[in-house]
MMTF fields as JSON, N, C-alpha, C and O atoms, coordinates in Angstrom:
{
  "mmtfVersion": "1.0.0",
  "mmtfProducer": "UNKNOWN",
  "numBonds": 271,
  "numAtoms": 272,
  "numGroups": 68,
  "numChains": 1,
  "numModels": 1,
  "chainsPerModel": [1],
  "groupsPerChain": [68],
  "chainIdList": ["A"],
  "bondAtomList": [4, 2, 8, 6, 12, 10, 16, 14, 20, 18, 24, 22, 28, 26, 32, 30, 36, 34, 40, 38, 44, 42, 48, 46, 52, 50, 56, 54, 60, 58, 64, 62, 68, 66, 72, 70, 76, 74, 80, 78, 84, 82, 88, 86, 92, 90, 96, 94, 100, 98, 104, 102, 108, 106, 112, 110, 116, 114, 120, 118, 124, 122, 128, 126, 132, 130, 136, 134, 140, 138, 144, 142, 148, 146, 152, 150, 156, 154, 160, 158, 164, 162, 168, 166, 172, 170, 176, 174, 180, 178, 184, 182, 188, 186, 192, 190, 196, 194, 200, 198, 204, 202, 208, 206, 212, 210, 216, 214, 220, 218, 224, 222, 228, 226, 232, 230, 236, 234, 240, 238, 244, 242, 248, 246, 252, 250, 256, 254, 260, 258, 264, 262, 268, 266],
  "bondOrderList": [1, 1, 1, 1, 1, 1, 1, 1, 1, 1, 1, 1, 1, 1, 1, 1, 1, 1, 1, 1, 1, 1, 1, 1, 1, 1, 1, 1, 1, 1, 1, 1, 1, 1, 1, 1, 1, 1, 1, 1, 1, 1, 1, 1, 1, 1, 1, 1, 1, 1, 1, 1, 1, 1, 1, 1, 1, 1, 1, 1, 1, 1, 1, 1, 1, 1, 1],
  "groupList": [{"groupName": "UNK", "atomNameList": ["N", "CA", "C", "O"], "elementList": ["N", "C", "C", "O"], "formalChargeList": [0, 0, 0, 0], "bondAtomList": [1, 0, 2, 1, 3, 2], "bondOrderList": [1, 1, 2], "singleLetterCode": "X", "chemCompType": "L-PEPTIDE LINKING"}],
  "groupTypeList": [0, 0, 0, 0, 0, 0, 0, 0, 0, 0, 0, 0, 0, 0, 0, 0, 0, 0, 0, 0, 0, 0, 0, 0, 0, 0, 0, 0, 0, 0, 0, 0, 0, 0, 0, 0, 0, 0, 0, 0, 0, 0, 0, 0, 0, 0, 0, 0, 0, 0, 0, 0, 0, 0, 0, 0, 0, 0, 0, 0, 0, 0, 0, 0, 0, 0, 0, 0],
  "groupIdList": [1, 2, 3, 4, 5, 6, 7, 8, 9, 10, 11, 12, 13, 14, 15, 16, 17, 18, 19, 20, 21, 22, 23, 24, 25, 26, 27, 28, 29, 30, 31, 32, 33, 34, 35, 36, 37, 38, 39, 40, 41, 42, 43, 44, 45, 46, 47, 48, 49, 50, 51, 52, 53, 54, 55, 56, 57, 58, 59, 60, 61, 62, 63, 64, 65, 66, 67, 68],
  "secStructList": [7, 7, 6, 6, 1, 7, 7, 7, 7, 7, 7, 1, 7, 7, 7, 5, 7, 6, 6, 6, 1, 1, 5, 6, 6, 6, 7, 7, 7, 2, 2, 2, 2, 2, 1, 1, 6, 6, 1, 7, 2, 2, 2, 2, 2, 2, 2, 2, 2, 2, 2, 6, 6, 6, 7, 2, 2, 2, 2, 2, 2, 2, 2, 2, 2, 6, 6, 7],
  "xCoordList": [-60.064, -59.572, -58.623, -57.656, -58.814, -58.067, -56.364, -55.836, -55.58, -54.165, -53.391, -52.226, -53.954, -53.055, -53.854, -53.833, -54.383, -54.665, -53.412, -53.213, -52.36, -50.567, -49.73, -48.797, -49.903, -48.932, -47.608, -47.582, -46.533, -45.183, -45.18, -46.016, -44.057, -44.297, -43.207, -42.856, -42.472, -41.217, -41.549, -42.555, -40.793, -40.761, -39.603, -39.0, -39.558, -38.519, -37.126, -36.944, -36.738, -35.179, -34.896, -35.493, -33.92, -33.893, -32.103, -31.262, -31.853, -30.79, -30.801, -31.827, -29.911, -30.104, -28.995, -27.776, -29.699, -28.861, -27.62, -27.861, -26.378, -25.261, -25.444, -25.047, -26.072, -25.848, -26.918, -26.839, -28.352, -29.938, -30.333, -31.229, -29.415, -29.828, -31.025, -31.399, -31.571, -32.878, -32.812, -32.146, -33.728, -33.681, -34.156, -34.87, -33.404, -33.536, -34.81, -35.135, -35.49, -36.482, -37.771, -38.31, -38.177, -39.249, -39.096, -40.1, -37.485, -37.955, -37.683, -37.544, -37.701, -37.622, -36.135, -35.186, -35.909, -34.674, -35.086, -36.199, -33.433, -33.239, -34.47, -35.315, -34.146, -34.996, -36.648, -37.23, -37.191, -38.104, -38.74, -39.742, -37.854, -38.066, -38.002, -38.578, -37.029, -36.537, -37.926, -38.386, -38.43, -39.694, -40.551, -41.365, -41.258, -41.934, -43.207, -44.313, -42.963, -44.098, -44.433, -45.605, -44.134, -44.325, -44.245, -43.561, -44.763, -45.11, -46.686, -47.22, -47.55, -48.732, -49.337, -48.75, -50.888, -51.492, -50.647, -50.11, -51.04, -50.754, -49.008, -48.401, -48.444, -47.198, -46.427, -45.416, -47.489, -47.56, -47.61, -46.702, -48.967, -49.598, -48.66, -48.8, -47.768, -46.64, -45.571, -45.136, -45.197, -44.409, -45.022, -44.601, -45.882, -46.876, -46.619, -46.232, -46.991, -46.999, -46.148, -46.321, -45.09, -44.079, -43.917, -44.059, -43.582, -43.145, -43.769, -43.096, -45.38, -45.849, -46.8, -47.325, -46.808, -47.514, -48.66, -49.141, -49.044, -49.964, -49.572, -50.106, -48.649, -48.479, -47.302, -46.136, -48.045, -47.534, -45.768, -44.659, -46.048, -44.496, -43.893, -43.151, -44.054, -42.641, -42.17, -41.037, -43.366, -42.874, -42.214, -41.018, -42.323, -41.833, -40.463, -39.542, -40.265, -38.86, -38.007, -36.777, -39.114, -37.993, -37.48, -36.453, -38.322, -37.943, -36.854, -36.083, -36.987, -35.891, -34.441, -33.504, -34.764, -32.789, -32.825, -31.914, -33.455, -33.067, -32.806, -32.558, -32.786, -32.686, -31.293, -30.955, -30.723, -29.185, -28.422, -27.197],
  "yCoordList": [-16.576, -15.489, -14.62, -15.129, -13.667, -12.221, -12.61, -12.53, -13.05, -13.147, -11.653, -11.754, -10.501, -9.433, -9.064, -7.941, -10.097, -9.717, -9.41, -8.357, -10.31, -10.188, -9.544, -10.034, -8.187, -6.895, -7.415, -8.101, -6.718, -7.44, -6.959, -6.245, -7.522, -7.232, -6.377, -6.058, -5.844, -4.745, -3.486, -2.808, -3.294, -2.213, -1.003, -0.206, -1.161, -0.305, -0.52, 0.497, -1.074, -1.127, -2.478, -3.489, -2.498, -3.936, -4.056, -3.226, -4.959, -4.964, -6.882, -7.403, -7.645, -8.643, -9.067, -8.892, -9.568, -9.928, -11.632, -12.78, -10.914, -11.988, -13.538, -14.58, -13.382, -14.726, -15.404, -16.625, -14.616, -15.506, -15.5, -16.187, -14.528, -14.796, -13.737, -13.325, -13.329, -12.543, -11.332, -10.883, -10.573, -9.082, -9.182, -9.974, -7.793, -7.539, -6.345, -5.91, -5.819, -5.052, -5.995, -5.934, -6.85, -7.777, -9.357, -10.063, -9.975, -10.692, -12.06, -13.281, -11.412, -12.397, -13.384, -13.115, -13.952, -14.844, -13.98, -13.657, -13.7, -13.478, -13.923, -13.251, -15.724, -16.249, -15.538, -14.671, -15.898, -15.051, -13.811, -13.689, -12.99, -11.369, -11.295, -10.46, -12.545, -11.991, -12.931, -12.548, -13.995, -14.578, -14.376, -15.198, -13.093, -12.833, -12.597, -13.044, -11.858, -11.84, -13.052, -13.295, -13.487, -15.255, -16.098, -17.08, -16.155, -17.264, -17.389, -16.303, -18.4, -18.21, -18.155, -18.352, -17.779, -17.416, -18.053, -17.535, -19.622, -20.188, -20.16, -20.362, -19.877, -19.619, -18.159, -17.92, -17.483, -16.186, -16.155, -15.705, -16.774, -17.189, -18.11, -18.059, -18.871, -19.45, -18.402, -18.269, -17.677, -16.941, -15.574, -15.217, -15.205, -13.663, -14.727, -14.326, -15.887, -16.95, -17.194, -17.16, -17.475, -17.455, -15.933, -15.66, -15.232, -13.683, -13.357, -12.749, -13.649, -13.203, -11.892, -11.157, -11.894, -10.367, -10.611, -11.672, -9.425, -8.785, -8.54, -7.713, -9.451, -9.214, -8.474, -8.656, -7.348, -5.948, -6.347, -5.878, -7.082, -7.254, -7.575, -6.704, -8.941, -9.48, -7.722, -7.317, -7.159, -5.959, -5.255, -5.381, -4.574, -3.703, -4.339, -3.75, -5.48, -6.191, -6.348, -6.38, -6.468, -6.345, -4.784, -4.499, -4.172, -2.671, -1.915, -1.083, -2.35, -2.154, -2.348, -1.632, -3.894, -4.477, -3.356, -2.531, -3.367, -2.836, -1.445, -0.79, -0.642, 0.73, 0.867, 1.906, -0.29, -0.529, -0.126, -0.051],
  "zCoordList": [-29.277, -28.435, -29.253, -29.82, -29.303, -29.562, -29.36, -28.25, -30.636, -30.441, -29.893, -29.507, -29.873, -29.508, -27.731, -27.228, -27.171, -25.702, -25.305, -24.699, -25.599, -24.966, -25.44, -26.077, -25.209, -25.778, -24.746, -23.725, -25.567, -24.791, -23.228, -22.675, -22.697, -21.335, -21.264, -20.129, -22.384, -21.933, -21.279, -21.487, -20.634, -19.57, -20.034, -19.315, -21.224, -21.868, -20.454, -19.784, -20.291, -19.341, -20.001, -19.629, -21.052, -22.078, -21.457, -21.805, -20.73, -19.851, -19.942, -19.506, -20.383, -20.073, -18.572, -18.573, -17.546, -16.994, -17.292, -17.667, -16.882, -17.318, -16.731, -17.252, -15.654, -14.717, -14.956, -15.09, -15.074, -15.121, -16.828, -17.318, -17.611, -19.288, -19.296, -20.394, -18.275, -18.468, -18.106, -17.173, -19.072, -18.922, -17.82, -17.206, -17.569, -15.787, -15.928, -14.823, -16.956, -17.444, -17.049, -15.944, -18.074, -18.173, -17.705, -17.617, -17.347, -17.226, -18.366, -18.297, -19.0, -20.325, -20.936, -20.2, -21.552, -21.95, -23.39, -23.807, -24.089, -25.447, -26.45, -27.041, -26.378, -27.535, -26.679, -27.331, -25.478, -25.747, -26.451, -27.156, -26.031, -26.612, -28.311, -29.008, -28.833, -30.284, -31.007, -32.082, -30.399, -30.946, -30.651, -31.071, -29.637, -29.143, -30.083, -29.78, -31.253, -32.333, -32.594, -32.308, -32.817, -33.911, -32.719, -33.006, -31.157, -30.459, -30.424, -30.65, -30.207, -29.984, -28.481, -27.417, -28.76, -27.899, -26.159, -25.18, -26.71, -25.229, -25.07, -24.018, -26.308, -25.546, -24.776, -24.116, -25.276, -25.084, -23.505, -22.807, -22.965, -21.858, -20.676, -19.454, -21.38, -20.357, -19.968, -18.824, -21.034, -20.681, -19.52, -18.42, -20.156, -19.257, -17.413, -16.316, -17.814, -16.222, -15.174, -13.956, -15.938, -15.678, -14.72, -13.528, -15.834, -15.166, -14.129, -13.297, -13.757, -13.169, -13.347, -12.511, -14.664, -14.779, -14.067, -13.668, -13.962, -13.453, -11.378, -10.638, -11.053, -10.015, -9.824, -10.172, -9.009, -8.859, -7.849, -8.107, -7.02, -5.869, -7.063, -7.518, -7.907, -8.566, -9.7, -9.959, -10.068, -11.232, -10.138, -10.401, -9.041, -8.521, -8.518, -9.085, -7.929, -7.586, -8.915, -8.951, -10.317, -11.141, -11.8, -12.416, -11.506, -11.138, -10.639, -11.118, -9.742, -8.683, -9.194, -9.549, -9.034, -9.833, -11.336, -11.397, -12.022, -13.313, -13.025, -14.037, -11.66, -11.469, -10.343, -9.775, -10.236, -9.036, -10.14, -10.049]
}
């Protein structure tokens, strides 16, 4: 399988929140984002899972907070 199916999930709003460690943009923890090149496929795939991509409520909701 194609290692670049998982283009990052930033949403250009790179905001980490203080209390959850995670950007309030994508979602993500630091060490995610800063190893994000150099994880593989399936870790790529836990993380995209996690977040929820592709489902539109959790993006809108993290939308939202990153725009208060």
């Amino acid at each position: 399988m194609n290692e670049n199916l998982f283009v990052s999930p930033c949403i250009g709003i790179c905001t980490i929140d203080q209390n959850t460690q995670q950007c309030i943009g994508c979602g993500r923890t630091l060490e995610e984002i800063s190893k994000w090149t150099q994880l593989s496929h399936v870790e790529k795939m836990i993380v995209m899972k996690r977040l929820g991509y592709g489902k539109r409520k959790k993006r809108k909701r993290l939308q939202k907070k990153a725009m208060k």
